[in-house]
Legacy VTK file of the C-alpha trace (Angstrom):
# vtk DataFile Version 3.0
C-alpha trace
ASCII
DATASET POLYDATA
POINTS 195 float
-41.610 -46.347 53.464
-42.523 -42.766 52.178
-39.638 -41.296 49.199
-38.440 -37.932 49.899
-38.186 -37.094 46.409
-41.516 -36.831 44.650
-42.401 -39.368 41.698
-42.870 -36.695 38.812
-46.374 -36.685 37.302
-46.737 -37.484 33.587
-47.863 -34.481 33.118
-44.375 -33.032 34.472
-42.648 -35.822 32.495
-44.131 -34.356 29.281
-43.243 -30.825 29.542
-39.469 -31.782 30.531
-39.831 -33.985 27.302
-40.917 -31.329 25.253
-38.109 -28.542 26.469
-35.180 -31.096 26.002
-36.393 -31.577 22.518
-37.011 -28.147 21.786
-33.513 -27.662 23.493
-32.176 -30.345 21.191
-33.295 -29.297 18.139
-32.311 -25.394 18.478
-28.533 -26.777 19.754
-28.552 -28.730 16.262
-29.773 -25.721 14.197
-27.152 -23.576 16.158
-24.508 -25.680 15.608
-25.515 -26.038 11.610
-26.523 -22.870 10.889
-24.117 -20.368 12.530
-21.056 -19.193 10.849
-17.850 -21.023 10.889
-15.270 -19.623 12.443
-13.249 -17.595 10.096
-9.527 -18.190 9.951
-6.921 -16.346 10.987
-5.031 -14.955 7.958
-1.252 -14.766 9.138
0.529 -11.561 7.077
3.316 -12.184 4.962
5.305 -9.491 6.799
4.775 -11.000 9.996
5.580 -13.904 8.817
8.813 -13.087 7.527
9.401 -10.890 10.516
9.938 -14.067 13.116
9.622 -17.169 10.656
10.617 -19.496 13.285
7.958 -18.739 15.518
5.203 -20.023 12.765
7.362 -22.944 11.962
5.220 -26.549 12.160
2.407 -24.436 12.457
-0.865 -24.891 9.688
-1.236 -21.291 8.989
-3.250 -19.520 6.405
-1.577 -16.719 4.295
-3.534 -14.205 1.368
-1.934 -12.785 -1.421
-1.370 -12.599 -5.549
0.134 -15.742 -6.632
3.337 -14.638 -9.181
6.352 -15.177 -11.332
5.717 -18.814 -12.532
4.069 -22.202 -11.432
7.142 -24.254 -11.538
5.398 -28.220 -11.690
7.748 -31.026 -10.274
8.125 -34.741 -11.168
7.081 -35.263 -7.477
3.601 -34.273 -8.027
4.042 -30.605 -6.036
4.075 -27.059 -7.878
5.874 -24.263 -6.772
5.009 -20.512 -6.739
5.547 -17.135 -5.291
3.076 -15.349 -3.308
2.763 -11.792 -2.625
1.587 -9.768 0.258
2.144 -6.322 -0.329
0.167 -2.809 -1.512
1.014 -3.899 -5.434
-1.334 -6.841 -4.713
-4.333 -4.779 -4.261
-3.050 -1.551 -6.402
-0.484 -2.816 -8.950
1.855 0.463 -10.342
0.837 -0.316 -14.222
-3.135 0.120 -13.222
-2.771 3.228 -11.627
-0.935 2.518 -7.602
1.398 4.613 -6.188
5.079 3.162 -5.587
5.521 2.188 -2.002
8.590 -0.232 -1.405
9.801 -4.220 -2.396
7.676 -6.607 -2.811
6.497 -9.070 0.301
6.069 -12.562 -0.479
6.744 -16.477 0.041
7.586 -19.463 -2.011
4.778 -21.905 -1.890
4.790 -25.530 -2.536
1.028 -27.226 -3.163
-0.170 -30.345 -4.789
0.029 -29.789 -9.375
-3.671 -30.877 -8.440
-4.268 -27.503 -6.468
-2.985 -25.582 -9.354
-4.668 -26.857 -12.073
-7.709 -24.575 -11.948
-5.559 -21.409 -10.774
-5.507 -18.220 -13.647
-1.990 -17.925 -15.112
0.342 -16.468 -12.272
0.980 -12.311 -12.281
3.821 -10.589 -13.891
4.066 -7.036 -14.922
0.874 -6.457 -17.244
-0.790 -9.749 -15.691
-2.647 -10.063 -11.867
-2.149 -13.105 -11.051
-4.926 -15.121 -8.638
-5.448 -13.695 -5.267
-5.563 -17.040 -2.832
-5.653 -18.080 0.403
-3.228 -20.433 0.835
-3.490 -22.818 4.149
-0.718 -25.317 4.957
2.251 -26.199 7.437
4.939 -23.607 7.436
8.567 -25.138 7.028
11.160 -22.977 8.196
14.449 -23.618 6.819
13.217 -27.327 5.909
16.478 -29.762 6.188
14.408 -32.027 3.244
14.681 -28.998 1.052
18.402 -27.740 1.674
17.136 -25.095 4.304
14.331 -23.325 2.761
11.403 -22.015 4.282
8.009 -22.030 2.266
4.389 -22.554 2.954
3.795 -26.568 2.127
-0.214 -25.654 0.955
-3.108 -28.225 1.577
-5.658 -25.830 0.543
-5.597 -23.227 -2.247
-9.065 -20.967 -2.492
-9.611 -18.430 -4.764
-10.333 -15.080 -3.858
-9.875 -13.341 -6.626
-9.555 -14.441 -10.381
-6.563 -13.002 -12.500
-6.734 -10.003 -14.676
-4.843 -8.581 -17.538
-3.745 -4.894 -17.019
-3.929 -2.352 -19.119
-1.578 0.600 -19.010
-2.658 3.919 -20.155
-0.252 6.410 -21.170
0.811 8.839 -18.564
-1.332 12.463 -20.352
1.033 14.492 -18.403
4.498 13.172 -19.731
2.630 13.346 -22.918
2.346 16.420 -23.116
5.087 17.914 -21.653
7.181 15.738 -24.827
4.843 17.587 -27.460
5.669 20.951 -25.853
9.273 20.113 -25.350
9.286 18.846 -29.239
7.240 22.231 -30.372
9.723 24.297 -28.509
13.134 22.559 -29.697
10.913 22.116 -33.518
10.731 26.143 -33.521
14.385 26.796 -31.903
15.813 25.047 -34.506
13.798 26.735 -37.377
14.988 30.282 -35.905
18.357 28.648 -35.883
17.967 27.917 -39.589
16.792 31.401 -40.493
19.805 33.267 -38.350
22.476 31.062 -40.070
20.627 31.601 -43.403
20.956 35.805 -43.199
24.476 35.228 -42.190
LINES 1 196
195 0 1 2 3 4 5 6 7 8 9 10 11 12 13 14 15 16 17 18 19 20 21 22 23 24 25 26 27 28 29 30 31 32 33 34 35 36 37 38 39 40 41 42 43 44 45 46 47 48 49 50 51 52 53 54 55 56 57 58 59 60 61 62 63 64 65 66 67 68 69 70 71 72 73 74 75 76 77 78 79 80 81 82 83 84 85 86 87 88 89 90 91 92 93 94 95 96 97 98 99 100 101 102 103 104 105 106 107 108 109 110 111 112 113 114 115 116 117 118 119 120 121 122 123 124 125 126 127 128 129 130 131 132 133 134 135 136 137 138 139 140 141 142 143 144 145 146 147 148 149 150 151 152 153 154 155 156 157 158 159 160 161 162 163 164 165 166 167 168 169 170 171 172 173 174 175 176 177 178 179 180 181 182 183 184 185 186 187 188 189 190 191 192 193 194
């Protein structure tokens, strides 16, 4: 009985060989080598705008990390973090004043924090992080608040001190304003003195 399917020479066999391993071994480099996918940083201020549709949801979040690092007896550590134009352009180093301040309270493992810069306050940028974890909107556990409960803390940028330079405008205008009242009174002084 004759097959209707032809028996595939070796030679065939060989070159279908060779392509599946070539195949093989570009799939593996493809799947090592290309770019993982990047997350998908959720904004504070959307956040805040419909927290309950984010709630139970592992979410990542960027911003300065502020205020204090409050460390619990439970092992966690709690923090602010901020999402707004001060993050990127704080007011003492030079940016322009454009509204409150966006942010979140945070709770992480003390084991996250313990390589974090100090956290930002007025002459002090705090650590800019991404922060992923399970956002818990108005948490029964934690008498109804909402906060990020972190897994992962990476840094993104490392905290600064800021300095603040004296405003050469108001300077100036106080010298002249001193100069002019410093020679008022002097004429003063002289009228009252020929009276």
């Amino acid at each position: 009985m004759r097959s209707e399917f032809p028996v595939p020479s070796s030679r065939f066999s060989g070159v279908r060989r060779w392509c599946l391993a070539v195949t093989a071994v570009v799939g593996f480099w493809a799947l090592t080598a290309a770019p993982a996918v990047a997350q998908v940083i959720v904004p504070v201020e959307d956040l805040l705008a419909d927290p309950s549709a984010f709630n139970g949801q592992t979410i990542t979040v960027e911003g300065e990390l502020i205020g204090d690092y409050g460390f619990r007896s439970d092992g966690t550590m709690w923090t602010q973090l901020n999402d707004d134009s001060y993050v990127q352009a704080p007011v003492v180093d030079g940016g322009e004043l454009t509204g409150s301040n966006v942010g979140i309270g945070v709770r992480m493992p003390a084991a996250l924090a313990q390589s974090l810069d100090p956290p930002g306050g007025y002459r002090v940028r705090g650590p800019v992080v991404q922060a992923t974890g399970v956002w818990k909107y108005h948490d029964p556990d934690r008498q109804g608040e909402s906060y990020l409960d972190a897994s992962a803390v990476e840094t993104v940028e490392q905290g600064t001190r800021l300095e603040e330079s004296g405003n050469m405008v108001a300077i100036g205008i106080g010298v002249l304003l001193l100069a002019i009242s410093g020679l008022l009174w002097l004429r003063y002084v002289a009228a009252r003195d020929r009276t």
